[in-house]
C-alpha positions as a Python dict, from the first residue, in 0.01 Angstrom:
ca = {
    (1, 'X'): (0, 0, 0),
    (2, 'X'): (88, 5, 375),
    (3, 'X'): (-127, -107, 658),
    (4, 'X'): (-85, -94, 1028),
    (5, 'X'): (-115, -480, 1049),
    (6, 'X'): (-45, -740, 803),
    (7, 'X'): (-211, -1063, 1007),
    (8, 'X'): (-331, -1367, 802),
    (9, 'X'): (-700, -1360, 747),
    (10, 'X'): (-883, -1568, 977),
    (11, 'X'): (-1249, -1617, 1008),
    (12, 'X'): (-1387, -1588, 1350),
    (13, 'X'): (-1553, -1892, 1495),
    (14, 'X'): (-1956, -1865, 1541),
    (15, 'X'): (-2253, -2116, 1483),
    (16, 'X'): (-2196, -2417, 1262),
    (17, 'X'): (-2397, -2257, 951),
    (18, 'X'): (-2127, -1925, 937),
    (19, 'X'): (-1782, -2142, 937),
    (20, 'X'): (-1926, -2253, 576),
    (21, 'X'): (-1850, -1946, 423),
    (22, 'X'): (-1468, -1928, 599),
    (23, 'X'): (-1343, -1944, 208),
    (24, 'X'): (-1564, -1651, 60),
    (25, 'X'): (-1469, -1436, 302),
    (26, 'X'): (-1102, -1509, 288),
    (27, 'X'): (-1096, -1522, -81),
    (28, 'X'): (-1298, -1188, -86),
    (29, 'X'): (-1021, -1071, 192),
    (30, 'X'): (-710, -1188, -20),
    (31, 'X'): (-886, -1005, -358),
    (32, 'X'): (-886, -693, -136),
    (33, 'X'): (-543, -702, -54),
    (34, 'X'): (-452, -692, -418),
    (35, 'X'): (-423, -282, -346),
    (36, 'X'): (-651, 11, -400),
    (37, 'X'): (-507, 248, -609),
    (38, 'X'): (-215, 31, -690),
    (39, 'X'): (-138, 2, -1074),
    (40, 'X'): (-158, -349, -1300),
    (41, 'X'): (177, -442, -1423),
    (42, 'X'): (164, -309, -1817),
    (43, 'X'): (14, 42, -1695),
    (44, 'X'): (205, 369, -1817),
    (45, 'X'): (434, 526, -1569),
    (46, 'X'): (194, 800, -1508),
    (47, 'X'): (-54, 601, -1420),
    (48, 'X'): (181, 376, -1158),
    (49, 'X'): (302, 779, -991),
    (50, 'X'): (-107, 850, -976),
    (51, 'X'): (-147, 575, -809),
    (52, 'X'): (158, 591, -573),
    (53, 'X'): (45, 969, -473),
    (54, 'X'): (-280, 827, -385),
    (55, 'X'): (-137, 547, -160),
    (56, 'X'): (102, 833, 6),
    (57, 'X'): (-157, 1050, 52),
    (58, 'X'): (-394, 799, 186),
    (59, 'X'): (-191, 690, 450),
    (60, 'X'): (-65, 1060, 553),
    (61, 'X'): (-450, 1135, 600),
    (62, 'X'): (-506, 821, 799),
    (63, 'X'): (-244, 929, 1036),
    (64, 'X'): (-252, 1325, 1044),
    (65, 'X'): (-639, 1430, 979),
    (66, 'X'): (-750, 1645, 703),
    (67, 'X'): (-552, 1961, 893),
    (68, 'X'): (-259, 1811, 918),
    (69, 'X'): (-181, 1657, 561),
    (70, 'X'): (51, 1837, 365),
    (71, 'X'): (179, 1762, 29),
    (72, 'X'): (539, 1820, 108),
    (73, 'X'): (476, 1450, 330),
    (74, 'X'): (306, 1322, 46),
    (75, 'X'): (564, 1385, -168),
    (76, 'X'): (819, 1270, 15),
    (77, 'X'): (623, 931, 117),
    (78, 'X'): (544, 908, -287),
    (79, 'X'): (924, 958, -333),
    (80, 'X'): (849, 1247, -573),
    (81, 'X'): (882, 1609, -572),
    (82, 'X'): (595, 1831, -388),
    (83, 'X'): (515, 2011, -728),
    (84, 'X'): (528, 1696, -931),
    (85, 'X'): (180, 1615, -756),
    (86, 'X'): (-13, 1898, -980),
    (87, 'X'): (38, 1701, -1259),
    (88, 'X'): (-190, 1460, -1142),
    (89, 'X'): (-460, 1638, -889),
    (90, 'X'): (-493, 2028, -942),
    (91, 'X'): (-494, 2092, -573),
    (92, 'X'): (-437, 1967, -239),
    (93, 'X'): (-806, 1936, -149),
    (94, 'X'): (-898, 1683, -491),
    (95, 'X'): (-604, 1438, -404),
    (96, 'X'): (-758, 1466, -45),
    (97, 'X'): (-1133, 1403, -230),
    (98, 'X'): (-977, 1137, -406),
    (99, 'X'): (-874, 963, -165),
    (100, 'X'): (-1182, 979, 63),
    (101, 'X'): (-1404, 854, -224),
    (102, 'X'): (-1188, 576, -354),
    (103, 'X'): (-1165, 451, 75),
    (104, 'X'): (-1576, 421, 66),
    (105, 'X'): (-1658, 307, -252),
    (106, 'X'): (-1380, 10, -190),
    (107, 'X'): (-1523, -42, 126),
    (108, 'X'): (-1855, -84, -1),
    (109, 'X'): (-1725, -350, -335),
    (110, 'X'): (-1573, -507, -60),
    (111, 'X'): (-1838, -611, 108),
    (112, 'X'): (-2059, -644, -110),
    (113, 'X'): (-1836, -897, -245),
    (114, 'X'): (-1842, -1100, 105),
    (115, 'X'): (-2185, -1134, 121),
    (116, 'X'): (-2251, -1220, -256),
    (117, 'X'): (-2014, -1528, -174),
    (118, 'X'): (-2190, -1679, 146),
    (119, 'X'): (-2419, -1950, 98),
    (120, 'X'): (-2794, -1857, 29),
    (121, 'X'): (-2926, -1999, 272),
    (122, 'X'): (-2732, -1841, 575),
    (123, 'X'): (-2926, -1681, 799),
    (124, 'X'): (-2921, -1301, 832),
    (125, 'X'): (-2812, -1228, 1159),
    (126, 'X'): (-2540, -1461, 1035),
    (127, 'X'): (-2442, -1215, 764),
    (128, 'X'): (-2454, -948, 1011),
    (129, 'X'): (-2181, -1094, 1178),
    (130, 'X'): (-1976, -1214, 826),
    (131, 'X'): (-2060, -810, 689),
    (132, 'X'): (-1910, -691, 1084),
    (133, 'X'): (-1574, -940, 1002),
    (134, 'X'): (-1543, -747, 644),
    (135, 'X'): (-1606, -367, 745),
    (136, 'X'): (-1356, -405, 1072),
    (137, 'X'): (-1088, -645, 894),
    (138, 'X'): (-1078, -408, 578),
    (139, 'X'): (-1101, -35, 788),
    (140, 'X'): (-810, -169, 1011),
    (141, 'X'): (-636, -452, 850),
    (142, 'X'): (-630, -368, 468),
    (143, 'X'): (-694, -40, 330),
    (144, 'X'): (-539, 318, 406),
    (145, 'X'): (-783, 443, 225),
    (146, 'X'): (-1088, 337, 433),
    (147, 'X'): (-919, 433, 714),
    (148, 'X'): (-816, 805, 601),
    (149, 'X'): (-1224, 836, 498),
    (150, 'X'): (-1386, 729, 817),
    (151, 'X'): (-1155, 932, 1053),
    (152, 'X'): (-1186, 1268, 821),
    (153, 'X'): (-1556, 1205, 730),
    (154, 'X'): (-1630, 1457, 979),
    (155, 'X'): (-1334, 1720, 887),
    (156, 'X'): (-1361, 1747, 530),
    (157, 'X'): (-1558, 2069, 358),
    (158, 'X'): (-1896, 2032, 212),
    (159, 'X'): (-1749, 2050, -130),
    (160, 'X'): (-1525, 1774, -99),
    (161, 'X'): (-1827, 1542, 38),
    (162, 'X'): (-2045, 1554, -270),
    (163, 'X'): (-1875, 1166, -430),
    (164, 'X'): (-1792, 1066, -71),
    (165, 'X'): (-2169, 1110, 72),
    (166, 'X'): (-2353, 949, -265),
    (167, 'X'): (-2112, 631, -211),
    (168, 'X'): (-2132, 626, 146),
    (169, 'X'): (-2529, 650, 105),
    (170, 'X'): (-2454, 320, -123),
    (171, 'X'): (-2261, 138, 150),
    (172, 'X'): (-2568, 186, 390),
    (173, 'X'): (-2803, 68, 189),
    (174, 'X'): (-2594, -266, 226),
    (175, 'X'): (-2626, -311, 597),
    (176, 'X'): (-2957, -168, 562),
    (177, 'X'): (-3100, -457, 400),
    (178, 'X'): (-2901, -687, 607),
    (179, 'X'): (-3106, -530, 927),
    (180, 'X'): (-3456, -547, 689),
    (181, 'X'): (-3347, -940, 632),
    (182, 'X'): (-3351, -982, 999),
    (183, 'X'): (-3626, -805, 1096),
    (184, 'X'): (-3851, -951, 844),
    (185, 'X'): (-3683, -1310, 935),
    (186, 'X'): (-3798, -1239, 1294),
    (187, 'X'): (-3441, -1256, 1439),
    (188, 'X'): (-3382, -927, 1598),
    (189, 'X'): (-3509, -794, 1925),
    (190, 'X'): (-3919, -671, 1932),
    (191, 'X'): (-3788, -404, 2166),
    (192, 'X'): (-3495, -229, 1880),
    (193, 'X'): (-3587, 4, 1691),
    (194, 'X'): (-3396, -107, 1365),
    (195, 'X'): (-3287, 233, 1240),
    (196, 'X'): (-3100, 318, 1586),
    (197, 'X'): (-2976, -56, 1611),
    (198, 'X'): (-2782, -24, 1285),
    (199, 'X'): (-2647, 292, 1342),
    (200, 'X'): (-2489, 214, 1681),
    (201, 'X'): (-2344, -81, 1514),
    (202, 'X'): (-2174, 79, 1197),
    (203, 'X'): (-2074, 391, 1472),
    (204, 'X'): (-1930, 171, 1678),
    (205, 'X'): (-1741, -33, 1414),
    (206, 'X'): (-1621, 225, 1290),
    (207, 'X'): (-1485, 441, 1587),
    (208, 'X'): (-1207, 102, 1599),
    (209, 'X'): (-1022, 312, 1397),
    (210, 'X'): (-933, 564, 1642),
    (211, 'X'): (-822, 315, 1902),
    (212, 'X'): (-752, 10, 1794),
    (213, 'X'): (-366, -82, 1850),
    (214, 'X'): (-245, -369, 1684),
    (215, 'X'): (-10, -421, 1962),
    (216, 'X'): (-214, -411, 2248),
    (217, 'X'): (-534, -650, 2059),
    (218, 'X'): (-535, -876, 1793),
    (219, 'X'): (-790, -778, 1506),
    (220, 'X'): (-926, -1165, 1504),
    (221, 'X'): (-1017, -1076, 1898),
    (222, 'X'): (-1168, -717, 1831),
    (223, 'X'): (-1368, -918, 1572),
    (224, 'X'): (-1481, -1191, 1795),
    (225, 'X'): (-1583, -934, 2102),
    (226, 'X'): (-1780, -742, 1803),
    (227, 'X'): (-1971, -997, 1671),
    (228, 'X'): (-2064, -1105, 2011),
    (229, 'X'): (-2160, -827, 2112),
    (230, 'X'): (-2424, -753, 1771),
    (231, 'X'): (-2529, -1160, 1792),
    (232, 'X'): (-2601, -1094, 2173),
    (233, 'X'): (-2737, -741, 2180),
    (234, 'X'): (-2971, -828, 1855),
    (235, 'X'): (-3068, -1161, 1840),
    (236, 'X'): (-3491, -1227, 1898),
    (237, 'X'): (-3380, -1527, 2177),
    (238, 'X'): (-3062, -1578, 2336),
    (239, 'X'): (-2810, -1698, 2088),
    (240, 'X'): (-2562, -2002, 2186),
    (241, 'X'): (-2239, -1975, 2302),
    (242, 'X'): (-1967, -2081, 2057),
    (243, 'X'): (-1833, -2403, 2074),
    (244, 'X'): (-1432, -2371, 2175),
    (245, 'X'): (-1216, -2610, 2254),
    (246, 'X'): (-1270, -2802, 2577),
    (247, 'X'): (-1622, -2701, 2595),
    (248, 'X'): (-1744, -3053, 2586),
    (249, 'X'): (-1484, -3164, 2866),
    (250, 'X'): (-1623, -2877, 3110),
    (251, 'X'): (-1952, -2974, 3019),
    (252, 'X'): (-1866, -3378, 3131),
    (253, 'X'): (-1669, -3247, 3431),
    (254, 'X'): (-2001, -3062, 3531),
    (255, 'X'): (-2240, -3346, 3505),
    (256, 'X'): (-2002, -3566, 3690),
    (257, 'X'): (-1940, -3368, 3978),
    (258, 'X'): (-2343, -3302, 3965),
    (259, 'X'): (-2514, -3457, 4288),
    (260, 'X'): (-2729, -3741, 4248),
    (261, 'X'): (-3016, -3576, 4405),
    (262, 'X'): (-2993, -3292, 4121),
}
């Protein structure tokens, strides 16, 4: 499975009670890496070509759109021969479903599997900000697949939307009850109206596909200027500023240079 960046996982700094559940996240990350489609070792060789015709095809979509993928390009990233492809997907357009589902419903086991693996007792807005690290690092850093399905979720023809919709519905519900947690936990802003909060933040996460360049930003920074931007723009009171390196020395300087009448 290619990627556009292979960067070590690294969990983003934040309030004392998130950096607890660094090793869920990056053993959640690591699982995810494993592959998507890729084949177990002991698999029958048409099962292993399935499964390398779905990784071609995934990453042709992610980079060419819905109009533009072709299965000669498939083929020829799957090392295979264009007609060799019907023996596993009877047309063009269920590889292309295929691929779209299997990029959502990943998406969605992903995360889920973050946030069954940080600690109980973390607060939600907190696992706003963990389930913000897993949907960028995984549409930009790990799958092809998620990728392919969030640019050509708006491309694709009804009939190839059926799977893609029910699992995407399923994902939602996720960071729905992540925004019920916080409302009901009194932690987001009197003045949001929930339903418009989350969807501004999923739209918004998920637009860093079409411009994120891995060689202009690092993905650990476009994850630290998102979940600043969701802690700030949501939290109930202003949320404190993360503690980096020489924060305590500025904050000495400050008093020392403070006047003695202040």
């Amino acid at each position: 499975m290619s990627k556009k960046s292979a960067a070590t996982t690294a969990v983003t700094p934040a309030r004392k009670s998130r950096s607890s559940s660094k090793d869920a996240r990056s053993k959640a990350t690591a699982k995810a890496k494993a592959g998507d489609a890729a084949s177990p070792k002991g698999e029958p060789k048409s099962a292993k070509t399935r499964a390398r015709i779905l990784d071609a095809a995934a990453n042709v979509l992610s980079r060419r759109g819905y109009a533009g993928t072709r299965l000669t390009d498939v083929a020829q990233q799957a090392e295979i021969q264009a007609p060799a492809i019907y023996y596993y997907f009877p047309s063009r357009e269920d590889l292309i479903e295929e691929v779209m589902w299997t990029g959502i419903a990943h998406m969605r086991e992903h995360l889920q599997g973050v946030l069954d693996q940080l600690p109980s007792d973390l607060p939600p807005l907190a696992r706003i900000e963990a389930a913000v690290e897993a949907h960028l690092r995984y549409e930009l850093e790990i799958s092809d697949y998620t990728t392919a399905a969030i640019r050509n979720a708006g491309q694709i023809p009804d009939e190839l939307r059926i799977r893609y919709d029910n699992e995407s519905k399923l994902y939602g519900d996720l960071w729905r009850k992540l925004f019920s947690d916080a409302g009901s936990a009194g932690e987001l802003r009197s003045d949001l109206d929930p339903t418009s909060a989350r969807m501004l933040v999923m739209g918004a996460l998920s637009w860093a596909a079409e411009w994120w360049n891995p060689r202009r930003d690092s993905l650990d920074s476009v994850i630290r200027t998102a979940q600043s931007l969701v802690r700030h723009g949501l939290a109930a009171s202003p949320a404190p500023a993360t503690d980096g390196p020489g924060t305590k020395a500025r904050s000495a300087r400050r008093r020392s240079n403070r006047s003695p009448e202040a």
